[in-house]
N, CA and C atoms as an extended XYZ file, in Angstrom:
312
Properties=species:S:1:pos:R:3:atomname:S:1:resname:S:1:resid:I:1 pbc="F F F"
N       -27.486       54.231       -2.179 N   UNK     1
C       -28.083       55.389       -2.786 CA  UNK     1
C       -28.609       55.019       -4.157 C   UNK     1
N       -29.940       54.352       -4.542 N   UNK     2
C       -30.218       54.096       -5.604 CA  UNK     2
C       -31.748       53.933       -5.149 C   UNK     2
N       -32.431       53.903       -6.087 N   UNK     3
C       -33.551       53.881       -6.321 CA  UNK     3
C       -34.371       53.161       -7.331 C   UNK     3
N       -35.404       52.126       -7.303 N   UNK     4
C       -35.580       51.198       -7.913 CA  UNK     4
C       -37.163       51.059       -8.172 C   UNK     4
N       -37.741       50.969       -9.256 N   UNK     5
C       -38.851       51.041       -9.438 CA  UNK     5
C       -40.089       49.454       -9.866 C   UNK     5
N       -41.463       49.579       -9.521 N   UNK     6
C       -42.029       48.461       -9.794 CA  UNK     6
C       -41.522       47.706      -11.024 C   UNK     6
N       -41.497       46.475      -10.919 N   UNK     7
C       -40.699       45.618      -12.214 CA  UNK     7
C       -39.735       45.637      -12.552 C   UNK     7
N       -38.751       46.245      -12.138 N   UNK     8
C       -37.760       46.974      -12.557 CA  UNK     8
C       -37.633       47.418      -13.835 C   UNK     8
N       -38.484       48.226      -14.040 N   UNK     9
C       -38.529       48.835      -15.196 CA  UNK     9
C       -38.127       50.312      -15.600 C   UNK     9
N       -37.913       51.234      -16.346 N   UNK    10
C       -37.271       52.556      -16.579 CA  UNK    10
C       -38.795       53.348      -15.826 C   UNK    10
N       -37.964       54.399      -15.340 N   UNK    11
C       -38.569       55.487      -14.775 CA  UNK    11
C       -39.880       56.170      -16.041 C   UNK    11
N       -40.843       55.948      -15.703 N   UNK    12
C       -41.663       57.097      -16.686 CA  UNK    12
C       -41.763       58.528      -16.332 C   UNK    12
N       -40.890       58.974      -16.692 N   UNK    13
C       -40.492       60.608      -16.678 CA  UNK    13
C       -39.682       60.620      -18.265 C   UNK    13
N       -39.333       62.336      -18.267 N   UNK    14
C       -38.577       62.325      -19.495 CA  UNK    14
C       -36.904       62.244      -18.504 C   UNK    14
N       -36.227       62.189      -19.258 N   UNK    15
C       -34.622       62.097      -18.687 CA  UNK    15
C       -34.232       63.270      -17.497 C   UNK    15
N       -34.357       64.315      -18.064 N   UNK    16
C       -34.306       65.518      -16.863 CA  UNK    16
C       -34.916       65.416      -16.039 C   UNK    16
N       -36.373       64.925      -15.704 N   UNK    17
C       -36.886       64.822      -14.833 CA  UNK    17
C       -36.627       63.259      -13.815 C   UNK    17
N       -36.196       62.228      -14.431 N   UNK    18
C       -35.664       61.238      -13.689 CA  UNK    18
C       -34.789       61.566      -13.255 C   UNK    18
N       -33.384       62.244      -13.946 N   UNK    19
C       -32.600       62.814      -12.960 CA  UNK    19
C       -32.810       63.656      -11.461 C   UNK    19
N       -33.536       64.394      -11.570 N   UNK    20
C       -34.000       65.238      -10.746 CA  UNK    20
C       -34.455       65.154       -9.621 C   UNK    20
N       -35.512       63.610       -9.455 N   UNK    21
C       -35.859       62.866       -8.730 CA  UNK    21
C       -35.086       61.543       -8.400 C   UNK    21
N       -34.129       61.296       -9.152 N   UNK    22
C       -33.318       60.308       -8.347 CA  UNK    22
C       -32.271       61.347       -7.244 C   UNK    22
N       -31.746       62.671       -7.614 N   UNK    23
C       -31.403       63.429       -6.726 CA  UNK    23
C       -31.879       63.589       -5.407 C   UNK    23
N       -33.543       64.014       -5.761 N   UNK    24
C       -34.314       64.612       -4.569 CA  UNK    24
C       -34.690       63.526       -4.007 C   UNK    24
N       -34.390       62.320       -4.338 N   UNK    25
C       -34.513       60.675       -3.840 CA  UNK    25
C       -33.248       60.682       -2.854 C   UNK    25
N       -32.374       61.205       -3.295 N   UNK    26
C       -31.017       60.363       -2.252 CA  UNK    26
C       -30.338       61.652       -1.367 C   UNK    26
N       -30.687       62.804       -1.917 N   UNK    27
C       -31.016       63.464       -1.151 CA  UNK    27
C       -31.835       63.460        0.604 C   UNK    27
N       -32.744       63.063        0.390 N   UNK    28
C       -33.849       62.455        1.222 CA  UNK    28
C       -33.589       61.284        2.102 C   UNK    28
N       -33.296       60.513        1.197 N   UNK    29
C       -31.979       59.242        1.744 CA  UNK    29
C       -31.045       59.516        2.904 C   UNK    29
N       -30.122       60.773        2.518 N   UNK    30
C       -28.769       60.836        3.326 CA  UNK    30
C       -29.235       61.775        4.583 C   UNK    30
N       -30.403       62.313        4.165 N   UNK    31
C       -30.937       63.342        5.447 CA  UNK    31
C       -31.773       62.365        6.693 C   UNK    31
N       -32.107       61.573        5.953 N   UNK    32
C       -32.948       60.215        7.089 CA  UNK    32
C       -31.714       58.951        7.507 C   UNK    32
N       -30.941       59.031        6.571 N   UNK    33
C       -29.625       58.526        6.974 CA  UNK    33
C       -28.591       59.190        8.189 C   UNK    33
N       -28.520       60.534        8.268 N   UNK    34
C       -27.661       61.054        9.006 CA  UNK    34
C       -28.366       61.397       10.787 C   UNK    34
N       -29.792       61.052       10.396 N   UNK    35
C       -30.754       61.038       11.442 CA  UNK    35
C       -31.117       59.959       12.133 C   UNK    35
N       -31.028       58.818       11.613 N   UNK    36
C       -30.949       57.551       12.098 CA  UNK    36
C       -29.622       57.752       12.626 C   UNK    36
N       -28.013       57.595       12.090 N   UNK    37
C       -27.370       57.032       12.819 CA  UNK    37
C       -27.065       58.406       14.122 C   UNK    37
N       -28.469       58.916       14.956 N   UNK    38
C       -27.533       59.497       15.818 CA  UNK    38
C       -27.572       61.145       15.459 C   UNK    38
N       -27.827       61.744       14.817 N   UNK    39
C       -27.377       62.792       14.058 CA  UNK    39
C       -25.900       62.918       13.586 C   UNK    39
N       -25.515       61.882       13.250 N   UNK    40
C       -24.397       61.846       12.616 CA  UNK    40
C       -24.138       62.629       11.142 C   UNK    40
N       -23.028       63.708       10.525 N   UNK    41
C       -23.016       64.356        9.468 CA  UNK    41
C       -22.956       63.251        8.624 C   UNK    41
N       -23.458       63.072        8.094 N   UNK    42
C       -24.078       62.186        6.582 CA  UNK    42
C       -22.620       61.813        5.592 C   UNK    42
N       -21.641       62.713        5.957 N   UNK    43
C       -20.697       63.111        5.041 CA  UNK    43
C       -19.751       62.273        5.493 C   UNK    43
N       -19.833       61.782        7.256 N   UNK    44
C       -18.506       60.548        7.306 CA  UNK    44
C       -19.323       59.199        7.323 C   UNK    44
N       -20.397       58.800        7.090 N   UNK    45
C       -20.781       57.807        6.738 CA  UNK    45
C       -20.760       56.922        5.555 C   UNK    45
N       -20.647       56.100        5.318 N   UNK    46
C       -19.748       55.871        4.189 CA  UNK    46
C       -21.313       55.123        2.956 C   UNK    46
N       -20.986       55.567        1.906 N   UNK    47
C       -22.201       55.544        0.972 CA  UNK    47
C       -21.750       54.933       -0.627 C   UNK    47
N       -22.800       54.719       -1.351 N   UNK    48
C       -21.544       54.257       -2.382 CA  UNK    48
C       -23.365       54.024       -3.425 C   UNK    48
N       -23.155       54.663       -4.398 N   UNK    49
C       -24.396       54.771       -5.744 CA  UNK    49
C       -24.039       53.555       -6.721 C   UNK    49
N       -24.407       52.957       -7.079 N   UNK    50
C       -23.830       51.844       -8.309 CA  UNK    50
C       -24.852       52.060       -9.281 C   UNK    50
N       -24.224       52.589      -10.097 N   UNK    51
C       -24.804       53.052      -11.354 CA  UNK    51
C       -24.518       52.193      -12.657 C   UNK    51
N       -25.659       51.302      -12.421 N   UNK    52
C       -26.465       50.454      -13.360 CA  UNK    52
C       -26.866       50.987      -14.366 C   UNK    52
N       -27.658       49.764      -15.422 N   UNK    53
C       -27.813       49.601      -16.809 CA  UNK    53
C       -28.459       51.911      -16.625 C   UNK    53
N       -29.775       51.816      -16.376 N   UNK    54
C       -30.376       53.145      -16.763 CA  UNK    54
C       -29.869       54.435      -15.654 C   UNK    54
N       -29.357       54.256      -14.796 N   UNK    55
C       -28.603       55.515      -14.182 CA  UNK    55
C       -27.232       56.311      -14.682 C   UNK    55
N       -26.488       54.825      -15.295 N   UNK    56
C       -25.485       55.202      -15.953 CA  UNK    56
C       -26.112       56.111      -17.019 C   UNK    56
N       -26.549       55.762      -17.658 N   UNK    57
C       -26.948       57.167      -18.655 CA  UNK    57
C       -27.498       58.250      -17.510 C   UNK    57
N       -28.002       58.568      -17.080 N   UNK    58
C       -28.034       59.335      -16.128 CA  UNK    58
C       -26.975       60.153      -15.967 C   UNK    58
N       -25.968       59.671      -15.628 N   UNK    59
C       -24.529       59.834      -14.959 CA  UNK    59
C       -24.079       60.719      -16.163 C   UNK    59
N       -24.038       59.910      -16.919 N   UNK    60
C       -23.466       60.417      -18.703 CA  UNK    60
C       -24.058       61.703      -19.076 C   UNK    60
N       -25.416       61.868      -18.725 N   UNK    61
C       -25.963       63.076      -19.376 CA  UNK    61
C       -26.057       64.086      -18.143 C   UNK    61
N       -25.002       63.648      -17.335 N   UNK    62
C       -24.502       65.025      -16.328 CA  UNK    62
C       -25.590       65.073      -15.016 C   UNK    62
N       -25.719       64.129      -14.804 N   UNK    63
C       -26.294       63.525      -13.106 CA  UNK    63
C       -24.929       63.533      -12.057 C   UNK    63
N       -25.007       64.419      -11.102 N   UNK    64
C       -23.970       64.715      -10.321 CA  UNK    64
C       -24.353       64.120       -8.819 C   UNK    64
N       -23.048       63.217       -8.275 N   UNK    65
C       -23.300       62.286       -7.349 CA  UNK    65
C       -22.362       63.319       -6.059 C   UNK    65
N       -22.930       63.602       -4.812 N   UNK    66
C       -22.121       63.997       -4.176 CA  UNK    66
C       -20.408       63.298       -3.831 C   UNK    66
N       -19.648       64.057       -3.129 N   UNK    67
C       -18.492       63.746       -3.584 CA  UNK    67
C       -18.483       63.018       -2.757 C   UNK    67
N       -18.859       62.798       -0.985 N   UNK    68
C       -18.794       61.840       -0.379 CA  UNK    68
C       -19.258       60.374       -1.013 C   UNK    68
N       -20.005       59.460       -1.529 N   UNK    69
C       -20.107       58.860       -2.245 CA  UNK    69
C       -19.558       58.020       -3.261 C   UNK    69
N       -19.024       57.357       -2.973 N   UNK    70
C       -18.372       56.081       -3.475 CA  UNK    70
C       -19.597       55.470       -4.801 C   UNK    70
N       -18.545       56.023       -5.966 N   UNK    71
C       -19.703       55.659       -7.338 CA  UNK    71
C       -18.921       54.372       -7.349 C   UNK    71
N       -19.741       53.093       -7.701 N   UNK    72
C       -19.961       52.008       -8.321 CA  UNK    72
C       -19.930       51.677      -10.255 C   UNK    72
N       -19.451       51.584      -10.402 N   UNK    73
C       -19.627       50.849      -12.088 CA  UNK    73
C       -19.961       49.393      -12.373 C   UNK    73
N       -21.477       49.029      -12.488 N   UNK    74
C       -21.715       47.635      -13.393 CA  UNK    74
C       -21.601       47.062      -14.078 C   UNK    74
N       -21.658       45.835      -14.127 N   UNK    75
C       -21.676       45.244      -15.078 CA  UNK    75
C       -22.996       45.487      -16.294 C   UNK    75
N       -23.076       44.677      -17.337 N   UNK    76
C       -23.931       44.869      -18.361 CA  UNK    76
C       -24.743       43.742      -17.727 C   UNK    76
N       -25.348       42.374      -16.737 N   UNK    77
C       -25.994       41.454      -16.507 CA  UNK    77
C       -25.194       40.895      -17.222 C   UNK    77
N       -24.534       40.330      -17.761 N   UNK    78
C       -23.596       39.985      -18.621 CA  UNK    78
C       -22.146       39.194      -18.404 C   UNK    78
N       -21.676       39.908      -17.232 N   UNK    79
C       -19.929       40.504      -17.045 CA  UNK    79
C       -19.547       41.044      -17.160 C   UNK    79
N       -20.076       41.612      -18.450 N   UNK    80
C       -18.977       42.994      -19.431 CA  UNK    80
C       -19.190       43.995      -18.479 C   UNK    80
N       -17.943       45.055      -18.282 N   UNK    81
C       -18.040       46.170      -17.746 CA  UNK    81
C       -18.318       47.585      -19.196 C   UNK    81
N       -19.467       48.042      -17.882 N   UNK    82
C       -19.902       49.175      -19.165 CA  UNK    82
C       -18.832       50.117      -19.547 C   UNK    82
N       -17.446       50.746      -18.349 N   UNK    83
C       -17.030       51.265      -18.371 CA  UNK    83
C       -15.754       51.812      -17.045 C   UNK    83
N       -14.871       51.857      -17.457 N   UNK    84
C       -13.816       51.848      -15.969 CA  UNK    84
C       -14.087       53.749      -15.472 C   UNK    84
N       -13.947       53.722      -14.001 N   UNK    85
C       -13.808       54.804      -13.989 CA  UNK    85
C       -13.161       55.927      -14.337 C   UNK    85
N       -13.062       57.197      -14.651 N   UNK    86
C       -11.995       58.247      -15.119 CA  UNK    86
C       -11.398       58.632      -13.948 C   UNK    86
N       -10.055       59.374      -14.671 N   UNK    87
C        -9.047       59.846      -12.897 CA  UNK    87
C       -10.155       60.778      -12.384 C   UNK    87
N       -11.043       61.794      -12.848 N   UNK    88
C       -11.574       62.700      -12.025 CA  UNK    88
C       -12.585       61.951      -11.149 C   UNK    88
N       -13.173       60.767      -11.521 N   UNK    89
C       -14.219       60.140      -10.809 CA  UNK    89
C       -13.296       59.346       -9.297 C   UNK    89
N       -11.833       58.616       -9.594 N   UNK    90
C       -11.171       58.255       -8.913 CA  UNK    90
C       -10.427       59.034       -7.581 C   UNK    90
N       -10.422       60.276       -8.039 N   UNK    91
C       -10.079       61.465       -7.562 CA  UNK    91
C       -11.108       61.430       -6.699 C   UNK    91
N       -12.266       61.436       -6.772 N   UNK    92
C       -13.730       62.035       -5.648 CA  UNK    92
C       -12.816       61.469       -4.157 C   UNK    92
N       -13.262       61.970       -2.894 N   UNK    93
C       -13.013       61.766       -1.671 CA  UNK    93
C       -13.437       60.629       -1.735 C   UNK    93
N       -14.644       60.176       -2.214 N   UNK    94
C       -15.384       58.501       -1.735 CA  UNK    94
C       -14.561       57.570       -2.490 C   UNK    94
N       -13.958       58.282       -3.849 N   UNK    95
C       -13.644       57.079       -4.499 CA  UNK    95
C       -14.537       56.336       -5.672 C   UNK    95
N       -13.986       55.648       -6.898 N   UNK    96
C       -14.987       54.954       -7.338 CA  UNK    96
C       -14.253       53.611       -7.675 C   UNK    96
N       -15.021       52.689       -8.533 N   UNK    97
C       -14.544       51.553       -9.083 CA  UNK    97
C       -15.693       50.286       -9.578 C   UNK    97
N       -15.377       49.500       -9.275 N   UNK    98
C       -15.878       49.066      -10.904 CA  UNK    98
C       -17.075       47.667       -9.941 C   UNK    98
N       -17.601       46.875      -10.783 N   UNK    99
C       -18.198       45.764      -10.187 CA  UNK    99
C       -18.781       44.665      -11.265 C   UNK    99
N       -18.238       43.442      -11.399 N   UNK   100
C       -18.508       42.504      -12.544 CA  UNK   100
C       -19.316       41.141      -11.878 C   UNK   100
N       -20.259       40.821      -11.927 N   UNK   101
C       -20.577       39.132      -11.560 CA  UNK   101
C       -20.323       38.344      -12.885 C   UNK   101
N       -19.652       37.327      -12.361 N   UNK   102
C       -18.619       36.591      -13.397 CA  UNK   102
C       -20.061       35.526      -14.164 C   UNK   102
N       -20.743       35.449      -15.031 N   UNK   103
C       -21.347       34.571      -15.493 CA  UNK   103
C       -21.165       32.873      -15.919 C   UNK   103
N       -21.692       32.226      -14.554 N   UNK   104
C       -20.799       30.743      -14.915 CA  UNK   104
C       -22.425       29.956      -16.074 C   UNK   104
């Protein structure tokens, strides 16, 4: 569940509106997702957002990930973790947790 743009570069929208459309993005996603496998409910398929360098702000300024959904936490490209999950994020049904590539 993510969404990725030419160059990988930041969304040209203002913030509310990138939010909005990464929604109506994965939104769209889980409805062509639950249709492919079968008409399967979208909700036991197992999904997971990793919220990278510019989504994480996203996240921060109150971007809401359904609860099925297994949130991801990145690294900085770096190693460094931006941030561990909170109990309420750990709490979600999907679950969250963390993700580092070790820089050799």
């Amino acid at each position: 569940m993510a969404m990725r743009v030419n160059h990988d570069t930041a969304i040209p929208l203002t913030q509310d509106e990138a939010i909005r459309s990464l929604l109506v993005v994965a939104d769209k996603r889980r409805e062509i997702l639950g249709s492919v496998v079968n008409g399967t409910n979208v909700n036991n398929i197992p999904q997971i957002w990793c919220l990278h360098k510019k989504v994480h702000g996203y996240f921060e300024a109150g971007m809401t990930v359904p609860e099925d959904i297994t949130l991801l936490w990145s690294d900085d490209n770096w190693g460094n973790l931006r941030r561990l999950p909170l109990a309420n994020e750990t709490g979600k049904s999907a679950g969250a947790g963390e993700f580092s590539l070790e820089v050799v």
